[in-house]
C-alpha positions as CSV (number, residue, x, y, z in Angstrom):
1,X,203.4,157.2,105.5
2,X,206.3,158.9,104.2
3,X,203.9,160.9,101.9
4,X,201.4,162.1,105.4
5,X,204.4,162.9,106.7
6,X,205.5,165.0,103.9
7,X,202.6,166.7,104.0
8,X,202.1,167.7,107.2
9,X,205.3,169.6,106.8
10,X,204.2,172.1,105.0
11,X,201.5,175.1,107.0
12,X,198.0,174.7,107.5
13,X,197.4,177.2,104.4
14,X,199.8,175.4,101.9
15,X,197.8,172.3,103.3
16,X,194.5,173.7,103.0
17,X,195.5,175.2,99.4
18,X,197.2,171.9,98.1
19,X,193.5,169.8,98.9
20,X,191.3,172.7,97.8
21,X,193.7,172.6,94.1
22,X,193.7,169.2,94.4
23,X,190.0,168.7,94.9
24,X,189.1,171.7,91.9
25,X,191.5,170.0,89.8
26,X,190.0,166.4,90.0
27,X,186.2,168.4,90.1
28,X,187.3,170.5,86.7
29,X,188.5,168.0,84.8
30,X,185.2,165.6,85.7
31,X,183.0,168.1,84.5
32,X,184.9,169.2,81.2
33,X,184.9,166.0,80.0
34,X,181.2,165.4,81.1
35,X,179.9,168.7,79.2
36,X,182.1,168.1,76.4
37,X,180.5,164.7,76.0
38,X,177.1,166.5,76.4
39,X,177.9,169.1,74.0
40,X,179.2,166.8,71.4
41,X,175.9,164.9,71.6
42,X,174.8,168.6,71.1
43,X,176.7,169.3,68.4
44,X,175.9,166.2,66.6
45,X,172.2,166.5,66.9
46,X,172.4,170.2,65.5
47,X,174.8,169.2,62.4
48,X,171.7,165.9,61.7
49,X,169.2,168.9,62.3
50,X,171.0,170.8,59.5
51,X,170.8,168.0,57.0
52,X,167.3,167.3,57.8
53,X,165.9,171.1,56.6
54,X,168.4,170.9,53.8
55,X,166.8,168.0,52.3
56,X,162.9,168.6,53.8
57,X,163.5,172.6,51.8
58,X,164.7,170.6,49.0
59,X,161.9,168.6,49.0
60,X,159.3,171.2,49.5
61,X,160.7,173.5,46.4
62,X,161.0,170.2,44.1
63,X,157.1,169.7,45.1
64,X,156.4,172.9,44.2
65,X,158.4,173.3,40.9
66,X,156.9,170.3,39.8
67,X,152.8,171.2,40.8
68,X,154.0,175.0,39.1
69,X,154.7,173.1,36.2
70,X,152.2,170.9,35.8
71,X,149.6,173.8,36.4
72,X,151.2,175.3,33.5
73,X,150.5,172.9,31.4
74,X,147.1,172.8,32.3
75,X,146.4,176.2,31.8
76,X,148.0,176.3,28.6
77,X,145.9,173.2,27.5
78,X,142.8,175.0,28.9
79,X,143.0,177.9,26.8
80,X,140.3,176.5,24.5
81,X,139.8,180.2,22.8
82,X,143.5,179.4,21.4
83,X,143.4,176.0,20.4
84,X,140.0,176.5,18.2
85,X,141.9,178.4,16.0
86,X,143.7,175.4,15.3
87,X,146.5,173.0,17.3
88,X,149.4,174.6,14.5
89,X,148.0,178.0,14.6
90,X,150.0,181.3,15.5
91,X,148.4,181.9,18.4
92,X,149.2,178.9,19.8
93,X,152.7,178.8,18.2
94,X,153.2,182.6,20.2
95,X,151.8,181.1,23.6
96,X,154.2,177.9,23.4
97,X,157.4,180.8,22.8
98,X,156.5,183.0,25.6
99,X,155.9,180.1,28.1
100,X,159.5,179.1,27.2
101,X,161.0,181.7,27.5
102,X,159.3,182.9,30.5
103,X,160.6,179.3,31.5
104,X,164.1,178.3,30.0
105,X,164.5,175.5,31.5
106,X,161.3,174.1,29.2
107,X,163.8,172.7,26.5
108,X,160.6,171.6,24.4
109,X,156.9,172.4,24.6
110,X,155.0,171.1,21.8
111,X,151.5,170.7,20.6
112,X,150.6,166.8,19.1
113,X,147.0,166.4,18.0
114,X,144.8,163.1,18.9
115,X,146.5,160.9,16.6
116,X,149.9,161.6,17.8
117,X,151.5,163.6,15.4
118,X,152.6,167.2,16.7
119,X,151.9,170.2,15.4
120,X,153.4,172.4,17.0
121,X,156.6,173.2,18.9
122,X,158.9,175.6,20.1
123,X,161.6,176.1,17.3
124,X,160.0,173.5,15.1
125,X,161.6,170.6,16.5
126,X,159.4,167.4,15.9
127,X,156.7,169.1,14.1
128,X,155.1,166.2,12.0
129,X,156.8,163.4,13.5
130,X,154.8,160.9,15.7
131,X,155.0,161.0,19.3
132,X,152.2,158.4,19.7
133,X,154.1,155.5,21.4
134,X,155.5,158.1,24.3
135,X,154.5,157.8,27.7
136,X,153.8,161.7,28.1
137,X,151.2,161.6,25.0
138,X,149.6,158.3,26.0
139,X,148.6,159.5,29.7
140,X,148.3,163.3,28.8
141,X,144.7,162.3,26.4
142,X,142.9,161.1,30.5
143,X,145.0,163.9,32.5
144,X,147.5,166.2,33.9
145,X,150.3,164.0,33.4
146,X,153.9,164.5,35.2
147,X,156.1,161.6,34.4
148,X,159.4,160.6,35.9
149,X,162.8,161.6,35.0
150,X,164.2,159.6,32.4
151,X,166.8,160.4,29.1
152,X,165.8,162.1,25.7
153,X,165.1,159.7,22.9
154,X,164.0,161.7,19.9
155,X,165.5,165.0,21.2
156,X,169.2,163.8,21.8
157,X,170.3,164.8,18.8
158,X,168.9,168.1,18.1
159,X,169.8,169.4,21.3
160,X,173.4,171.2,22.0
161,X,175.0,169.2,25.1
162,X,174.3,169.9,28.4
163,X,177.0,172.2,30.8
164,X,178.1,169.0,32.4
165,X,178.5,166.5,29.6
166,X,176.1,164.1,30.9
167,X,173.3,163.4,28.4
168,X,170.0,165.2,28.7
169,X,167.2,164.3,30.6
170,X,163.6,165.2,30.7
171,X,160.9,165.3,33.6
172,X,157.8,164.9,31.2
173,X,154.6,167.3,32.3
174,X,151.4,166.8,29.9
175,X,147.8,167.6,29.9
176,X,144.7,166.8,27.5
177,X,143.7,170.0,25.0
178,X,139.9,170.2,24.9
179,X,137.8,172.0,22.7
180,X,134.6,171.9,23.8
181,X,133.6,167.5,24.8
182,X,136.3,166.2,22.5
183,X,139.8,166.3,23.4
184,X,141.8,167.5,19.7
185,X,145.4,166.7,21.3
186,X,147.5,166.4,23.9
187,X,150.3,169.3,25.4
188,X,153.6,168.4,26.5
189,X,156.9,170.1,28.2
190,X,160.2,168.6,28.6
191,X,161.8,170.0,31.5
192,X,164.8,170.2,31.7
193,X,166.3,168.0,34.8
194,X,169.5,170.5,34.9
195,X,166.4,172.9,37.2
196,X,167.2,170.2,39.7
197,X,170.6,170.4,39.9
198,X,169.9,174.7,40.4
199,X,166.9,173.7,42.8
200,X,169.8,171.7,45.1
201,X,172.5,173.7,44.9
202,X,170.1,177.1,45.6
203,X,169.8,175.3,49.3
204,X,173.0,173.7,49.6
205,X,175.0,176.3,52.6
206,X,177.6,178.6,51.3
207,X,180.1,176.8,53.2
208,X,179.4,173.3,51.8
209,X,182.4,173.0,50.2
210,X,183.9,172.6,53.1
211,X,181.2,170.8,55.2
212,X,181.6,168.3,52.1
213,X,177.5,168.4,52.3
214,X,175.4,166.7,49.4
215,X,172.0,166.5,48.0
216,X,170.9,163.0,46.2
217,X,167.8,162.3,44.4
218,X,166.2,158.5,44.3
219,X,163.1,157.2,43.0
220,X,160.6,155.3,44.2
221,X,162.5,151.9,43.5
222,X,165.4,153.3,45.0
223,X,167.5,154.4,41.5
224,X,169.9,157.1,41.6
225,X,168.4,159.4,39.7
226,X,170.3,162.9,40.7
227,X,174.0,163.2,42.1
228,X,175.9,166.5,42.4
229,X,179.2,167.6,40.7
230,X,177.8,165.5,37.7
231,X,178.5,162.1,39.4
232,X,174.8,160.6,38.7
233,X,176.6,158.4,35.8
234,X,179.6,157.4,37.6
235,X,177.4,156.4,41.0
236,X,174.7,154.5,39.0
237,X,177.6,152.3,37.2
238,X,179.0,151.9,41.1
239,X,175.7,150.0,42.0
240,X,174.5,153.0,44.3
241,X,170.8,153.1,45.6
242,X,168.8,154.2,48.2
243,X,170.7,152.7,51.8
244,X,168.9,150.2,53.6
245,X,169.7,151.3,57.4
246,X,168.5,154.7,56.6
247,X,164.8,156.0,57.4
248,X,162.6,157.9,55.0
249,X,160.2,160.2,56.5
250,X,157.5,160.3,54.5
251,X,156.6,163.9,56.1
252,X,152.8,162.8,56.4
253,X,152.8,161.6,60.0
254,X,154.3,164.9,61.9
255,X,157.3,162.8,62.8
256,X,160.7,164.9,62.0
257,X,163.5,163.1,59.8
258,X,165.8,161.1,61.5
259,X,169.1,161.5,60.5
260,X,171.6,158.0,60.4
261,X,175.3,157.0,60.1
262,X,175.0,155.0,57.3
263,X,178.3,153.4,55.4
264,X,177.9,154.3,51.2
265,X,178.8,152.2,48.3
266,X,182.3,153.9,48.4
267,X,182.7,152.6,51.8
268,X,182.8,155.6,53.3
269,X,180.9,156.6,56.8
270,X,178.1,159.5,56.2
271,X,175.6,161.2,58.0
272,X,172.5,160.6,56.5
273,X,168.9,162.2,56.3
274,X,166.7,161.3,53.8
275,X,163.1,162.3,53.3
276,X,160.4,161.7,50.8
277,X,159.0,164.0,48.0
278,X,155.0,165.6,49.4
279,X,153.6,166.1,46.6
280,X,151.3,168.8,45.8
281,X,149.0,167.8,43.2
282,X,148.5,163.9,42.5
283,X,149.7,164.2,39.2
284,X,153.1,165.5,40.4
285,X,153.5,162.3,43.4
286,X,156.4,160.5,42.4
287,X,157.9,159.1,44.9
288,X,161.2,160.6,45.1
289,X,163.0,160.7,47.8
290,X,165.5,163.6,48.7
291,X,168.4,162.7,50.8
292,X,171.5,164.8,52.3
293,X,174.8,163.4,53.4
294,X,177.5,164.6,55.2
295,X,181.5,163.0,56.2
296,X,180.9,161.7,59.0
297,X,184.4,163.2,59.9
298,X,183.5,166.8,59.2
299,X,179.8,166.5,60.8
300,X,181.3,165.6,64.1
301,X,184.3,167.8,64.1
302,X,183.4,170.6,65.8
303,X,182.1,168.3,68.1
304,X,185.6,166.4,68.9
305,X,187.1,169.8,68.8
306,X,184.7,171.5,71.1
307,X,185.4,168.7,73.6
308,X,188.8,169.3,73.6
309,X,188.7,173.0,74.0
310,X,186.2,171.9,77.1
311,X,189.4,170.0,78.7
312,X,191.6,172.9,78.3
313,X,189.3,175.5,79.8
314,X,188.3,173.3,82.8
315,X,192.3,172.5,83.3
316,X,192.6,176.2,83.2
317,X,189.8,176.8,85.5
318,X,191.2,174.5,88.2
319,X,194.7,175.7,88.1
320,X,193.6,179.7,88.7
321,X,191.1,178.3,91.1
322,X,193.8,176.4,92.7
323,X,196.3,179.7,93.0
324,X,192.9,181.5,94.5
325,X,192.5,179.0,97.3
326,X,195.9,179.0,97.8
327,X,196.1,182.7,98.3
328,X,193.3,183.1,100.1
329,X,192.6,179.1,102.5
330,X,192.5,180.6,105.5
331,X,189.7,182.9,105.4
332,X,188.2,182.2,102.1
333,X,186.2,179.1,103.0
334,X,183.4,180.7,104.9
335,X,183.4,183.6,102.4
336,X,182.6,180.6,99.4
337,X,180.0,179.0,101.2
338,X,177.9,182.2,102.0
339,X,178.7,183.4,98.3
340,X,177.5,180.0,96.7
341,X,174.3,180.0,98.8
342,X,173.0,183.6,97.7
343,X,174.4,182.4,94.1
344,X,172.3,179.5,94.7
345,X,169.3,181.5,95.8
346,X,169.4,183.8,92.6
347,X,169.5,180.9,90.3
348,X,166.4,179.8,92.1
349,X,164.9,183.0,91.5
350,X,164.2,183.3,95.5
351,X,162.3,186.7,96.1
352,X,164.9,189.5,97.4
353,X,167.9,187.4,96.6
354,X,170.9,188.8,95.6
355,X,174.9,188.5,96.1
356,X,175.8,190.3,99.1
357,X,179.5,192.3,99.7
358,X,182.0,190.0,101.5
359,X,184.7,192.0,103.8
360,X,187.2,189.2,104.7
361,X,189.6,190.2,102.4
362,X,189.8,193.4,99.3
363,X,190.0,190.1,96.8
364,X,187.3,188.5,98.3
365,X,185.2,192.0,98.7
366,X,186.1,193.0,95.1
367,X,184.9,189.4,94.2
368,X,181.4,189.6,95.7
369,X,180.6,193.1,94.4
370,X,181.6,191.8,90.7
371,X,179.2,189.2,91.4
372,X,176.9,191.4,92.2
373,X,177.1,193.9,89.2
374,X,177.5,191.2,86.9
375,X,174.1,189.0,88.6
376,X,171.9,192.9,88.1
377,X,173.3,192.8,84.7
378,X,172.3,189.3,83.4
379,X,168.8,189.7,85.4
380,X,168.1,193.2,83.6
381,X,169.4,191.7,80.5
382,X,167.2,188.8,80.6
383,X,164.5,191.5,81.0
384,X,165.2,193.2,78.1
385,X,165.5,190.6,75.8
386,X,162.2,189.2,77.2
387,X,160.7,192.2,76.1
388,X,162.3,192.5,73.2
389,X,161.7,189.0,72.4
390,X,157.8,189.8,73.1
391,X,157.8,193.0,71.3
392,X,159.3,191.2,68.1
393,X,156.8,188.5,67.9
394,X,154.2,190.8,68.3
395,X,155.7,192.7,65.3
396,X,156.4,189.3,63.5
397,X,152.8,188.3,64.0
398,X,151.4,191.7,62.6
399,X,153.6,191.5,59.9
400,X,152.4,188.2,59.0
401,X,149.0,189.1,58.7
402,X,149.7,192.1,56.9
403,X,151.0,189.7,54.4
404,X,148.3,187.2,54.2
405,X,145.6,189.7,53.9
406,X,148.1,191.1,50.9
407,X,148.7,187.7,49.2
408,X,144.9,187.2,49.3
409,X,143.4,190.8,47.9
410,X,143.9,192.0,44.5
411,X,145.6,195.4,44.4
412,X,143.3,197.1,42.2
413,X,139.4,196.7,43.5
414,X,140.4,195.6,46.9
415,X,138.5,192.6,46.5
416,X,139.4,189.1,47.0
417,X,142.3,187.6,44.5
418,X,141.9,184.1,43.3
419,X,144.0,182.8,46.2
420,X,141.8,184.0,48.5
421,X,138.6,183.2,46.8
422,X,139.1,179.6,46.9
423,X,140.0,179.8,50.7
424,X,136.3,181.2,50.7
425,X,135.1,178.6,48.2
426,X,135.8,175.5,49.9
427,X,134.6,176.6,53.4
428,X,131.1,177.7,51.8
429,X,131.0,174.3,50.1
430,X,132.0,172.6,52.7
431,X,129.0,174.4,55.0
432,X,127.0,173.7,52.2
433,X,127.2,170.1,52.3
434,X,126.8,170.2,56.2
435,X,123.7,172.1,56.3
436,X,122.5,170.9,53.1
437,X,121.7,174.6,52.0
438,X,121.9,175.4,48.1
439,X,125.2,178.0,47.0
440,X,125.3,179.3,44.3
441,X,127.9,181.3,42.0
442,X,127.8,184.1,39.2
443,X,131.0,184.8,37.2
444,X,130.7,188.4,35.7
445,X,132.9,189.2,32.6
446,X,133.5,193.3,31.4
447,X,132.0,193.0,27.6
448,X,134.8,194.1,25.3
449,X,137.0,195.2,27.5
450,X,140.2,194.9,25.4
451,X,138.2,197.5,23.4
452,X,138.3,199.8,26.2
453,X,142.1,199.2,27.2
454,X,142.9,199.9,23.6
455,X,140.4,202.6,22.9
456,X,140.8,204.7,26.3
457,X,143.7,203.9,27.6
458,X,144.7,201.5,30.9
459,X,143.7,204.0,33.4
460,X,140.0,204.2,32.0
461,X,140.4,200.2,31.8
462,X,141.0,200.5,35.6
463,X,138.2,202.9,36.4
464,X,135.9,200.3,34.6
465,X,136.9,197.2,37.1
466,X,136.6,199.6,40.0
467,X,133.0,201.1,38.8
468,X,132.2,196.8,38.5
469,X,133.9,196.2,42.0
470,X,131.5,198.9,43.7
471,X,128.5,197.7,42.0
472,X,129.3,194.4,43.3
473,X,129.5,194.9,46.8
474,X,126.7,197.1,46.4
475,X,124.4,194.9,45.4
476,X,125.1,192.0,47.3
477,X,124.7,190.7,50.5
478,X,127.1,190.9,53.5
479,X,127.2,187.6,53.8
480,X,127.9,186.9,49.8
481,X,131.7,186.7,48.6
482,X,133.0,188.7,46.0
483,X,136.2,188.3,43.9
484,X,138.2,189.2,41.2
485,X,139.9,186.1,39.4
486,X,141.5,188.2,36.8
487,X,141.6,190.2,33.9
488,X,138.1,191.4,33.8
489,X,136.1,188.4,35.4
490,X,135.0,188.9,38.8
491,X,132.9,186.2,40.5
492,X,130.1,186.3,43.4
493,X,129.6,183.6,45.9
494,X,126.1,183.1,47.2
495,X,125.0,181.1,50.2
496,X,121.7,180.0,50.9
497,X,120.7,180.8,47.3
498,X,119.3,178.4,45.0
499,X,120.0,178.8,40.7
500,X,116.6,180.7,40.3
501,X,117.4,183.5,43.0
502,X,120.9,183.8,41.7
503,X,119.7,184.2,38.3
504,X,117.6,187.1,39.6
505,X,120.3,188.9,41.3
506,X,122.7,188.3,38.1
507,X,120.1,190.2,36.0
508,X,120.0,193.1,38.2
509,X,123.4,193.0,38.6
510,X,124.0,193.2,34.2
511,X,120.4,196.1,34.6
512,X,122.4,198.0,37.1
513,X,125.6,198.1,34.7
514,X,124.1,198.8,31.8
515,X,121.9,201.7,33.9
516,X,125.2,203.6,34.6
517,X,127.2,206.4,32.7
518,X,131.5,206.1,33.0
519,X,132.3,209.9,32.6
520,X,134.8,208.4,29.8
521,X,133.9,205.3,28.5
522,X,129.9,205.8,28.3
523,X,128.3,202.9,29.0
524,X,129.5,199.8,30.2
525,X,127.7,195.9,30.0
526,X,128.6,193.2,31.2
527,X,127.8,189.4,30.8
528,X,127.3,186.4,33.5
529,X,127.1,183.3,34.0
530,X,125.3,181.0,37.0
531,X,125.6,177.9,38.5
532,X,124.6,176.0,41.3
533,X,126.2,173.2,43.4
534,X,124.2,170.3,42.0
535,X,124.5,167.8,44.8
536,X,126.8,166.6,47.9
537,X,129.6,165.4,45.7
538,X,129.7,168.5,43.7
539,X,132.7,170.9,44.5
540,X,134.0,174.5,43.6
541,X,136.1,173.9,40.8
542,X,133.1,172.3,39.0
543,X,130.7,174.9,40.0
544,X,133.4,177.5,38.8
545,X,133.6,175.7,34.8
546,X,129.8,175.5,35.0
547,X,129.6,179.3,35.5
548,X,132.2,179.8,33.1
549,X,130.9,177.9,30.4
550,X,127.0,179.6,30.9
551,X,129.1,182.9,31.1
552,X,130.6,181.9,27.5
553,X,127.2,181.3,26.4
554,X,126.0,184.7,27.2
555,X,129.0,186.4,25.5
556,X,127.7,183.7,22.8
557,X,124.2,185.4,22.2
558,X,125.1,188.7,22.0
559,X,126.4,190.1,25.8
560,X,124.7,192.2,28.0
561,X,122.7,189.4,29.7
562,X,122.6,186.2,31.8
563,X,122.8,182.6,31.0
564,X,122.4,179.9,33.5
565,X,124.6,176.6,33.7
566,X,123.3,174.0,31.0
C-alpha cells in the first residue's frame, strides 16, 4: 500500500516513464538471455561444423595421396619396355631415383624379382637381401597392394632418425611387374608416414594453437595410429583408441558428421568429429578413420562469452530506452505504435509500405525520418547484394566450366586429355551394353617420334601431333571420340563399329599419313592398334590394353600399319 501510494506521488509522466522502463527493462533482459541462449546453440553448432570439414578435408586428401600413390606404383610396374631390360637394369635404377625424388617422402622404392630377392633400390639399400616373408611382396605378385601403417623392420637401421624422434614408419604401396603373361617381380614404396603428419597440419587453422584443435588417425580396429605434436607413442601406452560414444560417418550414405562431447582417456571433455577414410581405389580402403577434437572449454567460449555480451547490450538497450520514454511518456505512445505498425509492414514486405515522418515532437520527427533513410538503405542494399550475389554465381558458374573444359582438353591438339577421354569411355560403354551395339577403339602411335624431337627440334615434334590431330578428326565421324592420352599416342573411339569396320578405317587412317608431306619432317607414319569390346562384361580399361598391345604388335612388324587385338 505504502508502495501505490508512493507512487502515485510522483506525475503522470514520471509514472508513465517508471512502468514503460520498467516494462523495457524486464522485456530486454528476457530477450538477451533468450538470443544469447539461441546464439550459443549457434555458436556451438558452427565451431562442431568446423571440426567436421577439418577432418572430412583431411580425409578426402589422405584418400587421395594414398590412390596417387598407389597409381604410381602401378605405372611404374607397367612400364614393361623398362623392366625387359632387366629388374637391376639402369633404366630402371634411373626411373626408381626420379620417382623419389619427384616424391621425397618415398624413403624406399625398390625392385625384388619373383623369388623375393630385390634388385634394385633407390641408394642400394636391400639390394640382394630377401624380402619374401613381407606382407608388401606377398600381396604385390596378385595386385596393387597398399598396406597399413606399421614400423620399419629391415630399414630401421639404415635410416637417419625421423624430425620427431619417434621411430619410422611405413605405409607400404606395391604392385606386380609384368613382362608380357609372367609376372618377373614385384615393386614396392615405403612411404613415409611423416606425409601424414604434413597432410594434417596443411588443414589444421592458422589459429589452432589457440583453438587447441587436433587431428587423430585410427584404424579400422580402433588403434591409434597418428597423434599430433609427436604424442602417437605416449597415447598408445595411455590405452587410447577410437571413443565409443562418438559416431563415424562413413561418408557413403549423404548423412553429414555428427560432432559429440565425448570425455578422452586423459579425462578431459572434447568436442569430437570423427569420420571414415572414402577411399578411392580398392586397394587404397583401409579403414581409417580421421577424427578432430577440440576443448570443450575453448569450442564453447565464444559462445559463453557472446551470451554475456547479449546481457550487457540488452541491459543497455533498456536503460536508454527507459530515459526515451521517460523524456518523451506523454506523447510518445501513439507515435510508437503507428511507427511499429509501418515497421511491421516493411518487414512484411507489404506493397507501398514505408516509415512515415512523425511531428509530435523534433526527437520523435528526427526518429522516424532516420528510420526511414536507414529502412531505403537496407532495402536498396539488399538489392544490390541480390544482384551482386546473382551476378557472382553466374561468374562462378562460367568460371567453372571454363575450368572443366580445361582440365579435360590437352593444350596442344585441342583434343580430349586422358581425363576427359575416360569420361567419354565409360558412357560409350555403358550405351554399349544397353543397346547391345559393338564399339570399338584404335590407339594410333607417331613412328619414331623421339627421332623427330631429337632430329628437328620440339616445335617440328609439335607440328607432327597437330598434322595427326587434324587427320583425325578429319577422318572420323562426328559422332566418334578422339583423344590424345599422351606423348604421341592418340586414340579414337568408335560407336556402332564392329573390329572389321574399325580395322578399315585404321588403315586409311595409317594410308592417309603416310600420303602426306610435313614441310620439315617429310613424311610421317604412324602405327595402330584395334580392339573391340568382346562382350557385356568387357570394360574400357580392357579394351584400351587390348589396343595397346595390337598397337605394340604393329610397331613389332615393322610400323606403318595396323594390327588388330589377338
Amino acid at each position: 500500500m505504502m508502495l501505490i501510494t508512493r507512487f502515485s506521488d510522483h506525475s503522470l509522466r514520471m509514472q508513465i516513464a517508471l512502468v514503460f522502463g520498467t516494462l523495457v527493462v524486464t522485456l530486454s533482459v528476457l530477450l538477451s538471455l533468450g538470443f544469447g541462449e539461441l546464439l550459443k546453440h549457434r555458436i556451438q553448432r558452427d565451431a562442431g561444423s568446423s571440426l567436421q570439414v577439418v577432418a572430412e578435408n583431411a580425409g578426402k586428401l589422405l584418400a587421395l595421396g594414398l590412390m596417387q600413390r598407389s597409381l604410381e606404383a602401378e605405372v611404374m610396374a607397367s612400364a614393361e619396355v623398362v623392366w625387359s631390360k632387366g629388374l637391376d637394369s639402369a633404366e630402371a635404377q634411373h626411373m626408381l631415383a626420379r620417382s623419389q625424388a619427384m616424391q621425397p617422402t618415398n624413403i624406399w622404392i625398390g625392385v625384388a624379382d619373383a623369388q623375393g630377392v630385390v634388385r634394385n633400390a633407390t641408394r642400394g639399400l636391400l639390394v640382394g637381401q630377401s624380402v619374401a616373408q613381407r606382407p608388401w611382396f606377398q600381396h604385390g605378385l596378385e595386385g596393387v597392394h597398399v598396406g597399413d601403417v606399421h614400423p620399419a623392420k629391415l630399414l630401421e637401421s639404415l635410416l637417419p632418425p625421423t624430425a620427431t624422434g619417434e621411430p619410422h614408419r611405413f605405409v607400404d604401396f606395391a604392385a606386380p611387374i609384368r613382362v608380357g603373361p609372367t609376372t618377373v617381380g614385384v615393386l614396392g614404396i615405403h612411404g613415409s608416414w611423416q606425409w601424414t603428419r604434413e597432410v594434417l597440419e596443411s588443414l589444421t587453422p592458422a589459429s589452432s594453437d589457440e583453438s587447441a584443435l587436433e587431428l587423430f588417425i585410427f584404424d579400422r580396429e580402433g588403434q591409434l595410429i597418428f597423434a599430433p605434436g609427436g604424442q602417437t607413442e605416449v597415447m598408445r601406452s595411455a590405452g587410447q583408441r577410437l571413443p565409443e560414444d562418438i559416431s563415424v560417418n562413413n561418408n557413403r550414405d549423404g548423412d553429414r558428421t555428427q560432432t559429440t562431447v565425448v570425455r578422452w582417456r586423459d579425462g578431459k571433455r572434447y568436442l569430437t568429429a570423427a569420420t571414415q577414410l572414402q577411399p578411392r581405389n580398392a586397394a587404397s580402403d583401409l579403414g581409417w578413420r580421421i577424427v578432430a577434437r577440440q576443448p570443450v572449454e575453448l569450442a564453447f567460449a565464444e559462445a559463453d562469452n557472446t551470451v554475456q555480451l547479449a546481457l550487457v547490450i540488452g541491459l543497455t538497450a533498456a536503460l536508454l530506452a527507459s530515459a526515451l520514454a521517460w523524456l518523451a511518456a506523454r506523447r510518445l505512445s501513439v507515435d510508437l505504435y503507428a511507427l511499429a505498425d509501418a515497421a511491421s509492414a516493411v518487414e512484411a514486405g507489404l506493397p507501398g509500405s514505408d516509415i512515415p515522418t512523425m511531428q509530435s515532437s523534433r526527437e520523435v520527427q528526427q526518429l522516424s525520418q532516420s528510420l526511414g533513410r536507414m529502412t531505403h538503405r537496407l532495402l536498396a542494399a539488399r538489392e544490390a547484394m541480390e544482384e551482386k550475389v546473382r551476378l557472382r554465381t553466374l561468374e562462378l558458374e562460367a568460371a567453372n566450366r571454363a575450368l572443366d573444359l580445361q582440365a579435360r582438353t590437352d593444350a596442344l591438339t585441342g583434343l580430349l586429355n586422358r581425363r576427359g577421354f575416360e569420361t567419354q569411355m565409360a558412357f560409350a560403354v555403358a550405351l554399349a551394353r544397353r543397346s547391345s551395339r559393338p564399339l570399338s577403339l584404335i590407339t594410333v602411335d607417331v613412328d619414331h617420334f623421339k627421332r623427330v624431337n631429337d632430329t628437328y627440334g620440339h616445335e617440328a615434334g609439335d607440328e607432327v601431333l597437330r598434322r595427326l590431330a587434324r587427320t583425325l578428326e578429319s577422318r572420323l565421324r562426328g559422332s566418334d571420340v578422339v583423344a590424345r592420352l599422351g606423348g604421341e599416342e592418340f586414340v579414337a573411339l568408335l560407336p556402332d563399329t564392329d573390329l572389321e569396320g574399325a580395322q578399315s578405317i585404321a588403315q586409311a587412317l595409317v594410308t592417309a599419313m603416310a600420303e602426306q608431306q610435313n614441310p620439315v619432317v617429310g613424311t610421317i607414319t604412324v602405327s595402330a592398334g584395334v580392339a573391340t569390346m568382346r562382350s557385356a562384361d568387357d570394360n574400357g580399361a580392357a579394351m584400351l590394353r587390348r589396343g595397346d598391345a595390337a598397337l605394340y604388335e604393329a610397331k613389332g612388324q615393322g610400323r606403318n600399319r595396323v594390327c588388330v587385338e589377338a
